[in-house]
VOGU-3710 file (C-alpha; in Angstrom, 3 decimals, decimal comma):
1> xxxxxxxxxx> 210,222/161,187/103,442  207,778/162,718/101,181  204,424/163,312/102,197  203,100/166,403/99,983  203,890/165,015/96,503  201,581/166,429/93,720  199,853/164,181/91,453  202,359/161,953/89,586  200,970/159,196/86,956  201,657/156,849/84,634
11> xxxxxxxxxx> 199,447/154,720/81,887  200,117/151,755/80,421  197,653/149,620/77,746  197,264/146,712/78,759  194,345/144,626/76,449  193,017/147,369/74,575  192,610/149,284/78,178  194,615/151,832/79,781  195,543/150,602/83,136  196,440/154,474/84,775
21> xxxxxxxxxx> 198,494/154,447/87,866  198,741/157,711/90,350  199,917/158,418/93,621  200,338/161,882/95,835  196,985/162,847/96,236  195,115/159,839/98,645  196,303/158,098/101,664  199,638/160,235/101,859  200,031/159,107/105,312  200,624/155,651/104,150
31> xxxxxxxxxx> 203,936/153,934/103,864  202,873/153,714/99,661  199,423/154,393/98,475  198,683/154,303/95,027  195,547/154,623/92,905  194,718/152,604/89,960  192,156/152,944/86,880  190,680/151,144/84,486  187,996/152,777/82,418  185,667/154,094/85,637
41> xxxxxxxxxx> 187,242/151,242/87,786  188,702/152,891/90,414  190,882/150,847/92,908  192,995/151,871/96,254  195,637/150,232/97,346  197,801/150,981/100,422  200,514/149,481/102,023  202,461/149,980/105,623  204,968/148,496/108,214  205,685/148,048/111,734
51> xxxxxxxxxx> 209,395/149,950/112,616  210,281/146,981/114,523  209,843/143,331/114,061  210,037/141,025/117,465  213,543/139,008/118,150  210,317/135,873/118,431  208,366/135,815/115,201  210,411/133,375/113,273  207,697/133,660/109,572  206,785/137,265/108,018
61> xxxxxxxxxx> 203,991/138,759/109,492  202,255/139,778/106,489  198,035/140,721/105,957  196,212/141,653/103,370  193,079/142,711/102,832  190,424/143,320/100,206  187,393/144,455/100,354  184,601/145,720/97,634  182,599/148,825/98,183  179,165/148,401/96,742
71> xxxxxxxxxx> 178,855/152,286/96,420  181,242/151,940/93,704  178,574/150,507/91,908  175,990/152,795/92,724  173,849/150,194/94,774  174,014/148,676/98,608  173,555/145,453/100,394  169,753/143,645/100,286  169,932/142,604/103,707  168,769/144,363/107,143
81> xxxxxxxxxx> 172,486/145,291/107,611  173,607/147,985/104,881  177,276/148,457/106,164  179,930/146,002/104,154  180,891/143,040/106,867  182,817/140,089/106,831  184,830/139,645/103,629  182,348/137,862/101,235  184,405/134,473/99,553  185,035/136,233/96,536
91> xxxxxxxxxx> 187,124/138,893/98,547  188,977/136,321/100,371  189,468/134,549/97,488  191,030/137,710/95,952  193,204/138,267/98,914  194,788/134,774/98,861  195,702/135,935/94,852  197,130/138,876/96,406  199,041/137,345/98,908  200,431/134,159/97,212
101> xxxxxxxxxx> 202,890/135,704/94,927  203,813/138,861/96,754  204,791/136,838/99,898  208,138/135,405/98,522  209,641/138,139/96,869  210,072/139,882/100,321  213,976/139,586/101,645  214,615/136,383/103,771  215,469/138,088/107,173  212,299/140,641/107,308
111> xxxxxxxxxx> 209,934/140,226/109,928  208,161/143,456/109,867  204,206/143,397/110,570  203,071/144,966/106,559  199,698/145,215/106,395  197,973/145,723/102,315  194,568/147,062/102,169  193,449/147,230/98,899  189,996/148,751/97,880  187,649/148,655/94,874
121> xxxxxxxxxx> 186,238/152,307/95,239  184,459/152,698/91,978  183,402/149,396/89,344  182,840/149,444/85,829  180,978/146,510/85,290  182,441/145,843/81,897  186,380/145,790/83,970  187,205/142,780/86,089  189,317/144,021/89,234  190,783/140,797/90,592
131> xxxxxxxxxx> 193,808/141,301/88,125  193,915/145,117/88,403  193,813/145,092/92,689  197,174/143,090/92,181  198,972/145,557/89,849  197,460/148,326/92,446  198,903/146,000/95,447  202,513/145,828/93,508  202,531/149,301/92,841  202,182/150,701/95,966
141> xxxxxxxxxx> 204,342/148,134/97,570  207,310/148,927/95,004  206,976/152,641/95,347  207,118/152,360/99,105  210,096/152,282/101,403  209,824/148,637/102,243  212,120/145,908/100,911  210,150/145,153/97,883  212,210/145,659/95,053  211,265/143,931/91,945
151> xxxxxxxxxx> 208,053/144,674/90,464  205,505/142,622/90,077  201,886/142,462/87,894  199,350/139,798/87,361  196,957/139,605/83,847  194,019/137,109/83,964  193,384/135,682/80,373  190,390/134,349/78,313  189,708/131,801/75,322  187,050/132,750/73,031
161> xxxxxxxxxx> 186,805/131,444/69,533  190,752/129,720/69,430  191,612/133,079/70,357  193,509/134,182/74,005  192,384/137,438/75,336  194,144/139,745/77,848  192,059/140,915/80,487  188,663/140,107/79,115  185,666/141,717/80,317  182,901/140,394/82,662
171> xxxxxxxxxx> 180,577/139,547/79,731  183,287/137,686/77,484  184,544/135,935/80,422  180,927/134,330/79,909  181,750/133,028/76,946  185,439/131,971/77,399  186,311/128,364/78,107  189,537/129,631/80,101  189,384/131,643/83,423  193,283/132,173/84,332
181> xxxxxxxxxx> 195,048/134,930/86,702  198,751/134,670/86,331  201,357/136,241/88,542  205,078/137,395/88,015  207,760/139,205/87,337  209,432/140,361/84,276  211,633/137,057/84,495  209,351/134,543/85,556  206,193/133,229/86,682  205,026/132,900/90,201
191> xxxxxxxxxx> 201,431/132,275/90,428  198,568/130,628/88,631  195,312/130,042/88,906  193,077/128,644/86,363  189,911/127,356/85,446  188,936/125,400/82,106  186,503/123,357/80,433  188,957/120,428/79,151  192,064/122,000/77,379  194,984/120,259/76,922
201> xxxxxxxxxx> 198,596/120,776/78,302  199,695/122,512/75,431  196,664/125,183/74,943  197,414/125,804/79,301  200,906/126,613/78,146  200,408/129,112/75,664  197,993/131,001/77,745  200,332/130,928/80,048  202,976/132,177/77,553  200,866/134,937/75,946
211> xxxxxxxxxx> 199,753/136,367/79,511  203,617/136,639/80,464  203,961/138,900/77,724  201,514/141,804/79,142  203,048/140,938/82,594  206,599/142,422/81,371  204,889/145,333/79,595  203,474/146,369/83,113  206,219/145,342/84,627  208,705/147,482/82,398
221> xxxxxxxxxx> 206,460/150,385/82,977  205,941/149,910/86,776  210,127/149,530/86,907  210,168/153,160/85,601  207,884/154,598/87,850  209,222/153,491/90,816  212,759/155,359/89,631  211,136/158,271/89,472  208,441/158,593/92,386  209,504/155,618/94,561
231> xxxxxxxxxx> 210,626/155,996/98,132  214,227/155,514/99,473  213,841/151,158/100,079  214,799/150,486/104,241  216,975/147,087/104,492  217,662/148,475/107,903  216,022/145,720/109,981  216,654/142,460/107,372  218,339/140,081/109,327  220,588/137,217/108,202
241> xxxxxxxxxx> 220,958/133,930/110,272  224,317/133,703/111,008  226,865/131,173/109,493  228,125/130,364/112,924  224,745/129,206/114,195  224,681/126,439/111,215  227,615/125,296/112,253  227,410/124,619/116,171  223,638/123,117/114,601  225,307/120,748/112,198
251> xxxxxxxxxx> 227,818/119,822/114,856  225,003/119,037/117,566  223,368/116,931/114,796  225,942/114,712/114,004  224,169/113,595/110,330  221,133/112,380/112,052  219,198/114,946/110,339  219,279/112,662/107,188  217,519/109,500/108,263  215,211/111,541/110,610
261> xxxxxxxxxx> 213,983/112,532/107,523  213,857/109,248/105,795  211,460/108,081/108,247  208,182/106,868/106,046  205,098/107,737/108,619  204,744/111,394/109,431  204,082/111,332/112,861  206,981/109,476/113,906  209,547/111,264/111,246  207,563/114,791/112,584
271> xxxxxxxxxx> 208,852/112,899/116,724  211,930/112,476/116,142  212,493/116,148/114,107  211,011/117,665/117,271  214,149/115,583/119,474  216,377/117,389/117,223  215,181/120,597/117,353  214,572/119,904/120,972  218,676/118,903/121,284  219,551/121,752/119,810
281> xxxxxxxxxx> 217,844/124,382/121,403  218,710/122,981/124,519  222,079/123,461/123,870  222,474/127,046/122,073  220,146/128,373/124,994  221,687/126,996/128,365  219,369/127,853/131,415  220,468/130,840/133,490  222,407/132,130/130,923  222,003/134,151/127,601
291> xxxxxxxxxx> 222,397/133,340/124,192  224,155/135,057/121,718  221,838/133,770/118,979  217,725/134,930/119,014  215,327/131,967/118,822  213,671/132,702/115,898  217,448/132,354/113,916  217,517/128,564/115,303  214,003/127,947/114,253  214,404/129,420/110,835
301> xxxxxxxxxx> 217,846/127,547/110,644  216,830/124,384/111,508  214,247/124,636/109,173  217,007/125,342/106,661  219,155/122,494/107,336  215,968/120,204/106,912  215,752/121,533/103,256  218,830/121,189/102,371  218,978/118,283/103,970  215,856/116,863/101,776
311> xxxxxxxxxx> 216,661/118,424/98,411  220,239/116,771/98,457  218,465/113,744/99,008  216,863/113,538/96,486  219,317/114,872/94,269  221,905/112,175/95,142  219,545/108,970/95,158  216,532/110,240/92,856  214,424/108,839/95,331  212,258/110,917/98,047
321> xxxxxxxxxx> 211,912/111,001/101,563  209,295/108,324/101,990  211,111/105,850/99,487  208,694/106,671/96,425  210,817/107,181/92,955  210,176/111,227/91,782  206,875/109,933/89,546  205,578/107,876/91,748  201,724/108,332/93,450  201,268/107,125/97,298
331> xxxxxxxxxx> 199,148/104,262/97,664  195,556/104,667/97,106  192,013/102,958/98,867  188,570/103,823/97,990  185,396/102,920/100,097  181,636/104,090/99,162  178,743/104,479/100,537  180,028/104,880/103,518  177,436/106,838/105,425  174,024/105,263/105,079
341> xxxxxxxxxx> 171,482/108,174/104,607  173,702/110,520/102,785  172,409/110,525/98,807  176,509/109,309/97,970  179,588/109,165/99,757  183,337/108,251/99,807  186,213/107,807/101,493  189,157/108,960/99,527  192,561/107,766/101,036  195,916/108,627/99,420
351> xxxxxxxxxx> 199,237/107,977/101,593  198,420/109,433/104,837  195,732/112,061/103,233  192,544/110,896/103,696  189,121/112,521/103,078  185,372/112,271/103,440  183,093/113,393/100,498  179,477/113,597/100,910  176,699/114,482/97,977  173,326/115,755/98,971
361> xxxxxxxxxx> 170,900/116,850/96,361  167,531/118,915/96,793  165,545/121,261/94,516  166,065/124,849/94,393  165,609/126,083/98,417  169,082/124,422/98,410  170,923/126,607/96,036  173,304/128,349/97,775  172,411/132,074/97,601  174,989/135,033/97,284
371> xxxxxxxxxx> 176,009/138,759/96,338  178,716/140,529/95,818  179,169/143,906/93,714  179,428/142,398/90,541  175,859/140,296/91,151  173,410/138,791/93,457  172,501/135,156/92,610  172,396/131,388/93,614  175,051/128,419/92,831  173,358/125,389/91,748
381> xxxxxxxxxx> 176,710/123,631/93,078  178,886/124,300/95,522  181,304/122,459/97,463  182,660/123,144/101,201  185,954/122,091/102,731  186,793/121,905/106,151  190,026/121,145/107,138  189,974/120,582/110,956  192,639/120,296/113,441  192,412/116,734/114,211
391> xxxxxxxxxx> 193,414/116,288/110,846  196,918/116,630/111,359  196,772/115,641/115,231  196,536/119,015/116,723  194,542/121,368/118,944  192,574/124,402/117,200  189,597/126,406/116,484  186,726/125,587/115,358  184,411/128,119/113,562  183,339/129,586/109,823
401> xxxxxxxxxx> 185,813/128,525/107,296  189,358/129,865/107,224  190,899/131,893/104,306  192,671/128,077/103,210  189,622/126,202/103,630  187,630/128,692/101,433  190,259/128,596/98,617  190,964/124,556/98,740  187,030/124,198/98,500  186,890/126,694/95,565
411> xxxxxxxxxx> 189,359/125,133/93,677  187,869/121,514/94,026  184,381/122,907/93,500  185,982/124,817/90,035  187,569/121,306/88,833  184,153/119,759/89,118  182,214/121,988/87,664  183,020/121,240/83,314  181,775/117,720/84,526  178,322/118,330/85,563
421> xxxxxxxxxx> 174,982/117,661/83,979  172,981/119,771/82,484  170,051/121,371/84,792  167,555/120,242/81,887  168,835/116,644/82,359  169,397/116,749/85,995  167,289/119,368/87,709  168,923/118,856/91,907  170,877/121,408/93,249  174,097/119,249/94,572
431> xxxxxxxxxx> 176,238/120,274/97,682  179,504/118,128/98,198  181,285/118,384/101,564  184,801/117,522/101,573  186,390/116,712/105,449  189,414/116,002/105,552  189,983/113,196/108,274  193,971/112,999/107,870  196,564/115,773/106,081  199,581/115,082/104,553
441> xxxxxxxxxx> 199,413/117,146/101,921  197,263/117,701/98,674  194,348/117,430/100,497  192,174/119,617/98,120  193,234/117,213/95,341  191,883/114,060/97,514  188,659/116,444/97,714  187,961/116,238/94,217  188,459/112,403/93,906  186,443/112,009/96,680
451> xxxxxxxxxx> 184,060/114,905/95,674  183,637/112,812/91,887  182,881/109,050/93,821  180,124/110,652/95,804  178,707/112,148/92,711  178,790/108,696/91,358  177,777/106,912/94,556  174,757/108,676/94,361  173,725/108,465/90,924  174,496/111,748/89,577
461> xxxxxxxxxx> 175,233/111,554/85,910  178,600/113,765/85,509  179,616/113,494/82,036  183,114/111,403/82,803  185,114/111,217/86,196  188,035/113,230/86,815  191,137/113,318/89,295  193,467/115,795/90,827  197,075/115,426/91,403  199,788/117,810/93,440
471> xxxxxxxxxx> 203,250/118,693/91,674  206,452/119,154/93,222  209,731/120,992/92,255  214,078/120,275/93,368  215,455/123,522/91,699  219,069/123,471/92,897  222,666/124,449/90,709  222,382/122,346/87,654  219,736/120,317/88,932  215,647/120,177/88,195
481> xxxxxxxxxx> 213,430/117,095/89,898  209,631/117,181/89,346  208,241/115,366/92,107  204,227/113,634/91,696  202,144/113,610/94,244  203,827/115,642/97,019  203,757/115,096/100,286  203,783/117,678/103,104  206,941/117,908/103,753  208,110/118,272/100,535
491> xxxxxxxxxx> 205,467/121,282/99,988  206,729/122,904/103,023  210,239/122,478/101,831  210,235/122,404/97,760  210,154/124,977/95,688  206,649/124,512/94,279  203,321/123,495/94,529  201,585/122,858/90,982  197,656/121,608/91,602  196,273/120,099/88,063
501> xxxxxxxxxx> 192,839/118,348/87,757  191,110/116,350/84,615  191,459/113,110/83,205  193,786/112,087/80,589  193,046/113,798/78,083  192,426/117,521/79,388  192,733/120,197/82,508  189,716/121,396/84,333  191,519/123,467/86,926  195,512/123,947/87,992
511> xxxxxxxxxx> 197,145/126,204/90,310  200,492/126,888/90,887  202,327/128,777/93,616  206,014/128,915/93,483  208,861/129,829/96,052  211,646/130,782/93,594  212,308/132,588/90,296  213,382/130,993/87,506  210,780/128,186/86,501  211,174/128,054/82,530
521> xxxxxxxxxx> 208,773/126,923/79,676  210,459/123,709/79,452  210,153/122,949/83,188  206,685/124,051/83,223  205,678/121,804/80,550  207,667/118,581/81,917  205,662/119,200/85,067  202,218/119,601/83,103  203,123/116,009/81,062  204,314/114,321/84,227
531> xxxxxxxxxx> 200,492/115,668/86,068  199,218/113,846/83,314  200,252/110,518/83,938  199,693/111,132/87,507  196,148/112,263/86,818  195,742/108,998/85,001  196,911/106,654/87,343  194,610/108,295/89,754  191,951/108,058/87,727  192,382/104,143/86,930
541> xxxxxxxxxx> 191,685/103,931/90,524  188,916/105,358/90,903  187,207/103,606/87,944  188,417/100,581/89,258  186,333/100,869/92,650  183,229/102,891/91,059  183,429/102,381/86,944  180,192/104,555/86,729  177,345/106,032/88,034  174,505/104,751/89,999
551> xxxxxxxxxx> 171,627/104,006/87,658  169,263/105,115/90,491  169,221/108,041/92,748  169,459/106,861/96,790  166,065/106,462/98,579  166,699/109,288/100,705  166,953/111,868/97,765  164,074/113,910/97,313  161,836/113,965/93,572  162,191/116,757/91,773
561> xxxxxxxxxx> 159,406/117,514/88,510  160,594/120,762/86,459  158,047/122,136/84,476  157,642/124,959/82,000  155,028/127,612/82,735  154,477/131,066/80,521  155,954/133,740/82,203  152,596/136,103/81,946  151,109/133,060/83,843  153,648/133,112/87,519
571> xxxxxxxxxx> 151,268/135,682/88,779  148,332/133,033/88,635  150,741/130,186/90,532  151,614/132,648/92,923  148,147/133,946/93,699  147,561/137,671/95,154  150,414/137,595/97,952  151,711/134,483/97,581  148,203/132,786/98,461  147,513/130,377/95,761
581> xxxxxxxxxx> 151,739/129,348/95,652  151,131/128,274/99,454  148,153/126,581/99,585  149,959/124,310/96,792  152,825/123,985/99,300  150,137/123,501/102,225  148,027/120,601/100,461  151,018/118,473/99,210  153,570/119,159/101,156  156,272/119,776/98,079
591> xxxxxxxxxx> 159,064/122,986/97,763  158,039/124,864/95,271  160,400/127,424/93,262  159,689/129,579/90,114  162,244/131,665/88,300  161,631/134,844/85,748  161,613/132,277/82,883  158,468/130,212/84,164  160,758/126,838/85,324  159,087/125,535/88,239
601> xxxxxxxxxx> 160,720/123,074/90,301  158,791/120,599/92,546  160,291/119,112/95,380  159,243/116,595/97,739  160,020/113,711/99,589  157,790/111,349/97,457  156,704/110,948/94,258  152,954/111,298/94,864  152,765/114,912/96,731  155,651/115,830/93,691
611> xxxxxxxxxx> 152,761/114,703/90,807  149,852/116,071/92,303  151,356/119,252/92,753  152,424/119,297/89,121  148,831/118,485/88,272  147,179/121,719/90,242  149,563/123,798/88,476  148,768/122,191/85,554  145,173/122,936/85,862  146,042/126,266/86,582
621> xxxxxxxxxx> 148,136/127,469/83,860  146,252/125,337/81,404  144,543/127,040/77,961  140,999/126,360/77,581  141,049/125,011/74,129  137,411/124,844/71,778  136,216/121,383/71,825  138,136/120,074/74,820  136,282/118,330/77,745  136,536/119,654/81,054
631> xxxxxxxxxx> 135,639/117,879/84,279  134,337/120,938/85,693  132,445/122,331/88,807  129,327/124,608/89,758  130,205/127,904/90,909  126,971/129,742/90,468  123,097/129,136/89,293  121,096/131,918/87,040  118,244/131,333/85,366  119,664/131,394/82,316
641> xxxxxxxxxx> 122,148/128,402/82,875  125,128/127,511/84,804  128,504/128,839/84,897  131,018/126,109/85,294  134,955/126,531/86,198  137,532/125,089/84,057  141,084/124,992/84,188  143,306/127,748/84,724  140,578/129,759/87,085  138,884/129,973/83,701
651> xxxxxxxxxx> 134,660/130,121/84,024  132,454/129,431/81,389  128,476/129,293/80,624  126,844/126,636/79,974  123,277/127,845/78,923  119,723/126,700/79,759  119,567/124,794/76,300  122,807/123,344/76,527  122,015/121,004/79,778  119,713/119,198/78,510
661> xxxxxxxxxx> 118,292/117,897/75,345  114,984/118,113/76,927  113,492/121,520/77,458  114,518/122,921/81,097  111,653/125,553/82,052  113,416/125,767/85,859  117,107/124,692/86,905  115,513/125,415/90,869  116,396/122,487/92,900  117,979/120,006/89,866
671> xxxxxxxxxx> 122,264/121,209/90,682  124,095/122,452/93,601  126,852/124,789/93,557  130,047/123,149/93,828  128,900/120,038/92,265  130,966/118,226/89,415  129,726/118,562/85,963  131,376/117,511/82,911  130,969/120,055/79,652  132,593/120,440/76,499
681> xxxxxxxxxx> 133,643/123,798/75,119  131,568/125,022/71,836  133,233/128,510/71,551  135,771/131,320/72,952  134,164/134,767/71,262  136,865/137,514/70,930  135,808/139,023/74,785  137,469/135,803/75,711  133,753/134,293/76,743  133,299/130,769/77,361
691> xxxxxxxxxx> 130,237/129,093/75,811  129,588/125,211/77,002  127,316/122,338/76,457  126,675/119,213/78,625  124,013/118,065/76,444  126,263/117,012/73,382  127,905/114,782/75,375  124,820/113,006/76,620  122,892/111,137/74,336  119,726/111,108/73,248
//
């Protein structure tokens, strides 16, 4: 085993960057650690395994973990706590990429505890690490001793100007109407995950295409690497099931696996799978006496059988499980407005998926606030999921979102996004909460139906309504089967899930995780063109129940006035600390928010505190402008005249001779200060004096 290599490297140019891999010199102790950089990027990824793996644990026991050091961009954390915590959502977000395509190309049969930590040490902020933290993940894992054999690197890719871009940088990613990570191997694809402002199937596919290509140039390189610093590969503790256990399984079944499977409603067909299973283990593990088979082999079999079982199924009758033809979408029913003082909400019910989507919309205090290395700042949108247990009839915790429940929501709240209105037309903040009340699959897809009808229940103007729709895949011998709108079971044993959202025109969003090498171009696209008429069946749906949106906001929204101030005049709307902002807030009882631009956003819960807090800010920002009249007030009396205040804190004098167009020998006892008095402005010298007359407007 080596422990003391020397420095060994190896670069490869990947988007008109050198992506430079080393290992030998950190984390030696490690089962693989490599090092990967990118201009002054600087990531750390390491990767180790148990010896063992338990005769129980019947799935692969794999973590991974990413984390972002905000040293590596030479700053630290705002808050009271400086030390990095909790993984932020975009790190768990990053470690569900990592994870999702790396998971199946372990052996069947290894049930080792590995454990990936993968760190951004150093960031360039003009290098986006999401893609590079997977080549550094893959790397490590392929120069390792674990079973992990074929290598593996993910690109993310751009669309600027009709033009696909490898790897773009933070500031054209901006500009790009495409935001895609792709996984895979040399051979094939295994993971997307993409983001786009209406492109069509065929523009999805070749950026798929053209991101595959860097992926086997890293992959060619990372192939020759491993041959010549990799680590011996241990197959010593993959397991197979053995043949004899599927046959005393098959013989206890007696082909009643087949229409347990057939059975339409989940929680009987999930009853009567459990007798099965039940049966059998009943039988291969006799009480008082011991097996010659481990538990986890019957689990994992049985689970085998049931796939088979499924995908021949289909295959033979080209019709699925619950009796649906391969393109066919489960039964759909809409209701809005369900809950009364929400601003919108609807119940989205597909098959036996159902959720709960409810808009709320406020001014800026709402936005939901953030920071991670790359910046600090505040969504204007955002949507949470929550997936709890009940959902699917079980028992569980209860707490802050999962990993799953942060990447379902962030994929719905991506899909919506290209659809919203402007901030100049529509000025709320919007949060959309997704529950889902019943799971049977594609439940983040029922989110962002459900998440579009509350829009539209309450009166949000999103530019056109979109759907979401789950893809299924039957890869066996000869054989190919896309499946629309999957069901659980048929995730849990298919060979793909494929997530697409739009209308039917264009994508917003799709992800795709698959289980097996060797999805082609063609299949790919057949599944993209079969989404589509999925998409738009959903969609007829939906306008069917809610054809548009609300022409007025709900009752129990809040009024929002957005104004434009000059930027050198904030300081006077805020007052010396933060006075003159909160006696605003104090008199009309409005939120009151003002960015580096001079946008102020008024807030309140009706209409008059919102206008006369737009009018005192008015008044204070205001110009005083030569001959304008100002309904203005005492502030002091001099012998010489009076000086009245304006708008904008502004004070001007209005002399003696200008009060009256009688002759004034004493102003003692005729005005008090703070007393109204109207005056019209004569002149503004170049000291930025005020001169004002009351007389002209009186007359004679």
């Amino acid at each position: 085993m080596k422990l003391d290599l020397e420095l060994e490297s190896m670069q490869v140019e990947v988007g008109g960057v050198d992506l430079i891999f080393e290992t030998g010199t950190l984390a030696k102790q490690a089962g693989g650690s490599v090092v990967l950089k990118a201009k002054d990027s600087m990531i750390l990824s390491t990767v180790c395994a148990s010896k063992k793996a338990s005769d129980e644990v019947d799935f692969f026991p794999l973590r991974v973990d990413y984390s972002e050091k905000f040293s590596g961009a030479g700053k630290t954390l705002n808050g009271y706590i400086k030390r990095e915590g909790r993984p932020t959502q975009r790190e768990t977000l990053v470690c569900r990429l990592i994870d999702r395509p790396i998971r199946p190309l372990f052996p069947k049969g290894y049930y080792n505890d590995v454990q990936i930590i993968t760190t951004l040490l150093s960031h360039d902020t003009s290098v986006a690490p999401h893609a590079l933290a997977f080549c550094a993940t893959s790397a490590a894992l392929l120069i390792s001793d674990l079973p992990f054999t074929k290598p593996v690197a993910a690109v993310s890719v751009g669309y600027i100007n009709n033009t696909f871009i490898i790897n773009p940088t933070l500031e054209q990613q901006e500009e790009s109407k495409l935001d895609l990570l792709l996984a895979g191997t040399a051979d094939a694809i295994l993971m997307i995950e993409g983001y786009c402002d209406f492109l069509t199937e065929e523009q999805v596919l070749e950026a798929i295409e053209c991101g595959h290509a860097a992926i086997k140039k890293i992959c060619a390189a990372l192939l020759d690497w491993q041959k010549k610093v990799g680590k011996e590969k241990d197959f010593s503790t993959v397991s197979a099931i053995p043949e004899e256990a599927f046959n005393e399984m098959n013989a206890i079944l007696k082909d009643r696996l087949k229409p347990a499977l057939a059975i339409k409603a989940k929680k009987e067909r999930e009853h009567e799978l459990s007798v099965l299973k039940d049966e059998i283990f009943e039988a291969l593990f006799p009480k008082d006496q011991e097996s010659k088979y481990k538990s986890r082999d019957i689990a994992l079999g049985f689970k085998e059988l049931c796939s088979q079982t499924m995908r021949n199924a289909i295959i033979e009758t080209n019709s699925r499980p619950d009796g649906r033809k391969t393109d066919e979408v489960r039964p759909i029913s809409i209701k809005q407005s369900v809950v009364p003082r929400a601003h919108g909400s609807s119940v989205f019910t597909r098959g036996e998926t159902q959720a709960l989507a409810v808009a709320t919309m406020g001014g800026e205090v709402m936005a939901q606030r953030f920071e991670t290395i790359i910046e600090a700042a505040a969504q204007r949108f955002y949507l949470q999921y929550q997936f709890p247990p009940f959902s699917v009839g079980e028992v569980g915790r209860m707490g802050p979102a999962s990993r799953r429940e942060q990447g379902h929501g962030k994929l719905a709240e991506r899909a919506i996004m290209p659809v919203l209105p402007e901030k100049t037309e529509f000025p709320y903040v919007i949060r959309l909460e997704s529950t889902v009340l019943e799971s049977n699959g594609s439940s983040s897809m029922a989110s962002v139906c459900g998440g579009c009808l509350a829009m539209m229940d309450a009166g949000i103007p999103i530019k056109r309504p979109i759907s979401g729709i789950a893809m299924g895949l039957i890869l066996q011998d000869n054989n190919c089967i896309i499946l629309s709108d999957i069901s659980g079971t048929e995730d849990a044993l298919g060979d793909m899930d494929f997530k697409l959202t739009g209308d039917g025109d264009a994508i917003t969003a799709f992800q795709m995780d698959i289980k097996v090498e060797g999805i082609t171009t063609e299949i790919m696209h057949k599944a993209l063109m079969q989404a589509k008429q999925g998409r738009q069946t959903i969609l007829e749906k939906m306008v069917a129940v809610c054809p548009k949106h609300r022409e007025n906001l709900s009752q129990w929204a809040p009024k929002i006035e957005v104004m434009q101030v000059k930027p050198s005049k904030i300081a006077l709307v805020i007052g010396p600390g933060g006075k003159q902002i909160r006696a605003i807030i104090e008199e009309t009882g409005v939120d009151l928010d003002i960015d580096d631009d001079g946008v102020v956003s008024i807030t309140g819960v009706d209409d008059s505190g919102v206008q006369k807090a737009k009018k005192i800010i008015e008044d204070i920002v205001a110009e005083v402008e030569i001959g304008t009249v100002y309904d203005g007030k005492i502030v002091s009396i001099v012998n010489f005249g009076l000086f009245v205040s304006l708008v904008g804190g502004k004070e001007g004098l209005c002399h003696i001779s200008e009060i009256s167009h009688e002759r004034i020998e004493s102003l003692e006892g005729m005005f008090k200060e703070g007393q109204d008095f109207k005056v019209k402005v004569l002149d503004i010298n170049d000291r930025g004096q005020i001169k004002l007359s009351h007389k002209v407007l009186v007359e004679k």
